[in-house]
N, C-alpha and C positions, 0 to 999 in steps of 0.2 A: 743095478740101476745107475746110471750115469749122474754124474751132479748135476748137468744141464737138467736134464729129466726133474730131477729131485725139486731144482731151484727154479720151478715151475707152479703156478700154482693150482694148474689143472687135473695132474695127479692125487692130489688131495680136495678138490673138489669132487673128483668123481668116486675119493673115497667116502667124501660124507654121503653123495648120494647112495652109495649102495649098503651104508651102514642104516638110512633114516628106509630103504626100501625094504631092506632084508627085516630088519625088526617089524617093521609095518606088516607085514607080510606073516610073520612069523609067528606075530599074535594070534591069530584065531585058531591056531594050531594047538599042539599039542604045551603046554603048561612048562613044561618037562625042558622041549625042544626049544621053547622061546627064553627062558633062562638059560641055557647053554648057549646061544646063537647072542644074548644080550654080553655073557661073561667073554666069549671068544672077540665080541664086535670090541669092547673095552679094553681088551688088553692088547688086543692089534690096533686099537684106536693110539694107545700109547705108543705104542715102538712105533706108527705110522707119523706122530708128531714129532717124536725124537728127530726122527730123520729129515722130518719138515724142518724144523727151527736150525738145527745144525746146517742143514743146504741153504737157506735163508741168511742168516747169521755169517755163510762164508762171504756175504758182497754183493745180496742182492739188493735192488730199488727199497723203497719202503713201499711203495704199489704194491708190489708182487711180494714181497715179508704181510702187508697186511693180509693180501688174499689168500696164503695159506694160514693165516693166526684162523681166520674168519675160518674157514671152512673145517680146522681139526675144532674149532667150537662149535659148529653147528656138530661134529661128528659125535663128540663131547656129549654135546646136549641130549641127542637122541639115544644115546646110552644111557645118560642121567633117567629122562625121562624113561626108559625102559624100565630102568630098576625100580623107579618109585610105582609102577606100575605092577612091579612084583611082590612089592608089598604088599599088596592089594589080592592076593590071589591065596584060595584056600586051598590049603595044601595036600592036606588030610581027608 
């Protein structure tokens, strides 16, 4: 991924969307599959901001540094919300 690309904050936009679509999605599914698809979406949620703040942080506007803060939080969030939703589910 190019740093132009990176220092974008479109790419991380369209990754919160397909994090808050796939879990959405995910749910009415199999129990099993929606905790795997929650743990996988959260730890690429990580390394997906890593590389957001690092590309940000090398010199970009504060516009475009917000717009990716904002969007690995909504990514964030809908991982949040996933899991406390797996609280919620009987296992057994």
């Amino acid at each position: 991924m190019s740093w132009r690309l990176a220092a974008s904050p479109w790419p991380y936009a369209a990754w919160a969307l397909v994090v808050a679509a796939t879990l959405a999605l995910m749910y009415d599914g199999d129990p099993y599959l929606f905790a795997l698809a929650t743990f996988l979406a959260g730890g690429l949620t990580v390394a997906v901001g890593v590389i957001g703040l690092v590309a940000a942080l090398k010199g970009t506007s504060a516009r475009v540094l917000a717009g990716i803060v904002i969007s690995i939080v909504v990514a964030a969030a809908a991982v949040w919300v996933a899991l406390e939703t797996l609280r919620t589910f009987k296992w057994a």
